[in-house]
N, C-alpha and C positions, 0 to 999 in steps of 0.2 A: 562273517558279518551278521551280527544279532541285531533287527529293526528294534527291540526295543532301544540301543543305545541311539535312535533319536532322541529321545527325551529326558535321555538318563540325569544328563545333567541338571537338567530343572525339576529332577521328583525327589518330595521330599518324604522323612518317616512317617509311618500311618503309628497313630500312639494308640493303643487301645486301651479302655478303661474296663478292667474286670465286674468293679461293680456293678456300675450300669448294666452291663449284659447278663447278670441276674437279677437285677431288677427287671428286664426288659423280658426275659422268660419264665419268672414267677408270674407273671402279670397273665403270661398266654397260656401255659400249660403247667400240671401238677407234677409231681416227682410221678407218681403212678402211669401218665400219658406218655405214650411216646411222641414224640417232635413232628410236625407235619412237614409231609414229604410232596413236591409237587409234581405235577405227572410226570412224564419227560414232553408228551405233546406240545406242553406250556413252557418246561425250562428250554424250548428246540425253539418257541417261539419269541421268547423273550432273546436270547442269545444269536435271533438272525437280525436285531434291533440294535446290537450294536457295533460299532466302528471296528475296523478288522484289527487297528492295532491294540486294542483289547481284547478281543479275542485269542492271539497269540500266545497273552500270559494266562487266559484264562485254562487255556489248557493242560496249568498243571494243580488245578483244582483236584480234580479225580482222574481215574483211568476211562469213564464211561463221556463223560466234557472232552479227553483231547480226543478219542474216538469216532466224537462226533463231529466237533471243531475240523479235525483231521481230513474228512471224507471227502472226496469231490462233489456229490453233491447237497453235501451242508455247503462249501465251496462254492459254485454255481448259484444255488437258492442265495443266500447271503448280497453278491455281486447282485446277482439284477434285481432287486429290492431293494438295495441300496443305488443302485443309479435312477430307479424309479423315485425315488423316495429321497431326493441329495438336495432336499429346499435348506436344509439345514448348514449345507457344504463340507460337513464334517469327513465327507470321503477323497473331495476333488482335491487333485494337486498338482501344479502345474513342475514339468522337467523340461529344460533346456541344456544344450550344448552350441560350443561354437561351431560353427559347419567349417572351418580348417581341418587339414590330415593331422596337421599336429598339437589339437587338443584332444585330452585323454582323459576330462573331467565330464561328469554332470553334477547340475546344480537342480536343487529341487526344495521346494516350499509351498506350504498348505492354502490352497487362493481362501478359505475359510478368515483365517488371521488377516489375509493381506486386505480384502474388501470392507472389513469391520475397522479394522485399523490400518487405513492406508499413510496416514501421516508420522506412523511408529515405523524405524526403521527396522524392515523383515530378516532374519535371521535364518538362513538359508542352508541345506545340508549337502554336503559335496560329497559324490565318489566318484574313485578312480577305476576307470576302467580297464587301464592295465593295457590298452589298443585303441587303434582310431576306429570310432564306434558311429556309427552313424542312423540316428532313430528313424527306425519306416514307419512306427505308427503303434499307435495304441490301444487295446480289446481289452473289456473285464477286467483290467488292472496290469493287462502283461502289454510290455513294452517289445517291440520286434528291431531285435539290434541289427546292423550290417556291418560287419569289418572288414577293414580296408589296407589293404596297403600299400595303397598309393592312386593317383587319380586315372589310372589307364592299368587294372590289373586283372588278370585273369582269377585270382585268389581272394576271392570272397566265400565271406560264411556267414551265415545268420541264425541270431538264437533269440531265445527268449528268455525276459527275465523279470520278475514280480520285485520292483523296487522295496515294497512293505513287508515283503519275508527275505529279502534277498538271497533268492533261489535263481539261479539262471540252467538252462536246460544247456543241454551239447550241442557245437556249432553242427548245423548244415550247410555241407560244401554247394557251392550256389555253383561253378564249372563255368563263369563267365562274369564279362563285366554287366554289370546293372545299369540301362540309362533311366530306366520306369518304372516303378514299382509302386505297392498297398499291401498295406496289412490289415486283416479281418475274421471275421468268427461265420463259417459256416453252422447255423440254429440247427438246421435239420437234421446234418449227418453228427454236429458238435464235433467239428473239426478247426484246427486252425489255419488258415492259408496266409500263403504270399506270393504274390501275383509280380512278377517280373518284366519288363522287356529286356533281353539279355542279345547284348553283342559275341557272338561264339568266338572270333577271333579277331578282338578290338585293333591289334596290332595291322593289320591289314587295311589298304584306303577301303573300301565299300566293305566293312566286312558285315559277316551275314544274321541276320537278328530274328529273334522269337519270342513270341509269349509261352513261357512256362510256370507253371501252378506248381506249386510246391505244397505240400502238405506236412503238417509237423505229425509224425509218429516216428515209433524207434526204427520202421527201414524205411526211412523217408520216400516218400511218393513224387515224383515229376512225373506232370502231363505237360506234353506241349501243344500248343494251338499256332492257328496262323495268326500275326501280328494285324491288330483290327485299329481302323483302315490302313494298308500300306500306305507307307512315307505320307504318314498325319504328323503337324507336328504340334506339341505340347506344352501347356504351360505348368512348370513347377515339375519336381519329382515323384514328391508322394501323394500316391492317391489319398481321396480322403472316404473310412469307412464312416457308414450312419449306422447306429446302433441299433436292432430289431430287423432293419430289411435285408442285411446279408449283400450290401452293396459298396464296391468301393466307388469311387467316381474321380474324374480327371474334367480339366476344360480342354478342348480340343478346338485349336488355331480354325478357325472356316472362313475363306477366302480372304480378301487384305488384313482387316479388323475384327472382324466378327469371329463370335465364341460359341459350340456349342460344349452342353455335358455329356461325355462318355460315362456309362454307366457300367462295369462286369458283376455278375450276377454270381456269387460266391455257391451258392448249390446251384444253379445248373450251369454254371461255368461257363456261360454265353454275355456277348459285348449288346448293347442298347445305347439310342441315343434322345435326349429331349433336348426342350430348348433355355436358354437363359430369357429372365425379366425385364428385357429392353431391347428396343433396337437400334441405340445408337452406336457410336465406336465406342468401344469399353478400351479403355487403357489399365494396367496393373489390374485385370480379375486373379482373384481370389475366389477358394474354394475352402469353407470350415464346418464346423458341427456347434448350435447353439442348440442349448437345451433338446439336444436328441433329433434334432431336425437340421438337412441340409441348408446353408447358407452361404449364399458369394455375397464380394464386396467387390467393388471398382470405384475409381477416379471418375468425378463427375464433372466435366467441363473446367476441373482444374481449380474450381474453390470446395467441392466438399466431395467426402468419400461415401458412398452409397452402399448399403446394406440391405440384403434381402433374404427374406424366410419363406424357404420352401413348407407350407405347414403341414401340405398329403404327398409323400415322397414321390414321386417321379409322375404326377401332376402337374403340369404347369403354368395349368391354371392357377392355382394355389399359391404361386411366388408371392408374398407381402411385404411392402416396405418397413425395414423395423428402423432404420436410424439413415439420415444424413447428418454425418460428423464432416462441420469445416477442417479447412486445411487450418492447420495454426503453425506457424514456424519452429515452434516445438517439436510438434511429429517429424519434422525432416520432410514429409511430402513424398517419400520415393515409396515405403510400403507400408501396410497397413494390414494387420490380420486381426480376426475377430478372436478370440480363444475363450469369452464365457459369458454367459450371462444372466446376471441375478436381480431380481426387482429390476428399480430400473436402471441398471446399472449395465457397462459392458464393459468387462476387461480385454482390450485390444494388444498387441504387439508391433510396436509403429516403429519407424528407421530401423537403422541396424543392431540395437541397444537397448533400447526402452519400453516398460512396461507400463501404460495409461490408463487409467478409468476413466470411464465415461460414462457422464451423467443424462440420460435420454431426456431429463424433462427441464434441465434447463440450459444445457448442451456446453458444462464447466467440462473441465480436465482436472486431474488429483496424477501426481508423476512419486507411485511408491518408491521408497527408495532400498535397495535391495542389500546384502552386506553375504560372501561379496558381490561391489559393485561389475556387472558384465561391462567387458573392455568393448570400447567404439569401433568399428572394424568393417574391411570392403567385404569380407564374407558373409558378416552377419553373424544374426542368432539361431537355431533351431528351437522352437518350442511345440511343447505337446501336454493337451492335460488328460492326465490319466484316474480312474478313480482307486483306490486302496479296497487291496481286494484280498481275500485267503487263495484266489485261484492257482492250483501249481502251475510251473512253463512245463513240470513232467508229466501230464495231462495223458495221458491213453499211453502210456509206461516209455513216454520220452524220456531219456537218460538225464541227470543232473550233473549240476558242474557250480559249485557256491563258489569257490574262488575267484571266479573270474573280475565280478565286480566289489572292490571294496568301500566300505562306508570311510570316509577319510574324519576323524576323529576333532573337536577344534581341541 
């Protein structure tokens, strides 16, 4: 699968005029002069400015471009300057799959397009994954898959795989079923993990469970820890990581109603807990990432859904209200996930189906419409936004494996 054939279809010939291009260097320099060459300090700087799927083709400029292009940390540099810097949206893209065993598709499209033009029907790129694939979560551009084969198995394996170069790394044998997991970027050591709670032998009535860390390199690393707090229980599966603190976080059931946040700390591999932004009953919490900061939403008394922004991470002092979105018969009412947001806008994920925007200052809806359209269903959707990144999944000489995911062609 070559990412440029996203766009292949809609790119048309570049015509060049010879003329003009000597008029255009008679004008700067003489036959005598040679041609100005700019440092590389400046062409390294210009070139971390722009979008990764141009960078791809830029690579076969010169042999000294894909060299640099190529490197992990031109790779690195690029990605988090580009998520600091994504006012533009040209990186963010949202991926979904159905959460059934037996879909084998993802769908995926630019939230750039869809926010600017939510009333043009989106045009979406599918691939097959060849397995039932289930997304843990998203870091730097790499997506953390889990495959499944079926809903009580011992035979899991997870991998990694950069949707914008479609590159996927080699499965890691996981040796148990998963009921909890996150995926995240250890900064310090620059490592990738995936943090488990793993049933050892599901098959069994009580059987026995652990937190194990998993590290992506080529002889893959398990550490196991004690499961924090015994018999806690959980809302949702996947953790949700914040970008820069190296944290993933869960809501954790406390006593009838009440919610707190579980926090694991990705370099020093230790659990923490704060508290959530209210103390009433929270019904349907939610846990997402807006603009790089921790955010829960909850059902508010049953006519509106309540959103809050953690601004100084694991402060809780800091929670801020950013939206009360009413209930409208539209959303369906049952769920509601935050997944972006821009000016004042906020792209949410409501029912089991549908994609919404939301307008913070006068509190309308806009219901994009998507092609193709995701089918209505008791499972639902999974979605994730990831941003477009050079970063490889073969990252510290992790093995590769490009077959696995195909770009399904229209």
């Amino acid at each position: 699968m070559k990412p440029q054939d996203y766009d292949e279809r809609n790119r048309k010939p570049l015509r060049v005029t010879r003329s003009s291009a000597k008029r255009l260097l008679s004008s700067v320099v003489t036959p005598s002069q040679p041609l100005p060459v700019l440092p590389d300090e400046l062409i390294r700087e210009i070139l971390l400015r722009l979008p990764a799927r141009s960078l791809l083709g830029l690579r076969s400029v010169c042999r000294s471009w894909r060299t640099l292009i190529s490197s992990s940390k031109f790779a690195n540099d690029h990605v988090q300057r580009s998520i600091s810097a994504d006012s533009c949206l040209s990186y963010s893209r949202v991926v979904y799959r159905n959460r059934g065993y037996n879909c084998k598709r993802f769908v995926d499209f630019p939230i750039q397009t869809l926010l600017k033009n939510p009333s043009e029907l989106m045009k979406a790129v599918l691939f097959d994954g060849g397995g039932n694939y289930r997304i843990i979560g998203s870091c730097n551009g790499l997506l953390c898959l889990l495959e499944v084969e079926g809903a009580n198995t011992r035979k899991n394996r997870a991998m990694l795989w950069n949707p914008c170069t479609g590159i996927a790394s080699r499965s890691l044998e996981i040796g148990g079923f998963i009921s909890l997991c996150g995926f995240g970027y250890d900064h310090v050591n620059d490592k990738y993990k995936l943090v488990g709670m793993v049933k050892q032998k599901p098959e069994q009535k009580h059987p026995r469970s652990a937190t194990i860390i998993y590290t992506f390199c080529p002889n893959p690393l398990r550490r196991t820890i004690q499961v924090y707090p015994p018999g806690s229980r959980y809302v949702g599966d996947e953790g949700v990581f914040v970008p820069g603190t190296g944290n993933l976080n869960w809501i954790r059931l406390h006593g009838t109603m009440n919610c707190l946040v579980v926090s694991f700390d990705l370099v020093k591999e230790t659990f923490s807990e704060f508290s959530l932004p209210c103390n009433e009953t929270i019904v349907s919490p939610r846990l997402c990432v807006l603009r790089n900061c921790l955010a829960f939403s909850f059902k508010h008394q049953n006519t509106h859904w309540a959103v809050w922004l953690m601004k100084e991470y694991g402060v809780p002092q800091s929670w801020t209200k950013l939206a009360m979105i009413r209930l409208d018969p539209l959303l369906d009412g049952k769920r509601l996930r935050p997944l972006y947001k821009w000016r004042n806008y906020v792209l949410v994920a409501a029912s089991s189906s549908k994609i919404v925007l939301y307008n913070l200052d006068d509190g309308s809806f806009e219901f994009p419409l998507l092609d193709p359209t995701p089918l209505s269903n008791s499972t639902g959707l999974c979605f994730h936004i990831y941003h477009e990144s050079l970063v490889p999944p073969t990252y510290r000489g992790l093995r590769s494996s490009s077959s696995l995911m195909q770009l399904i062609k229209p």
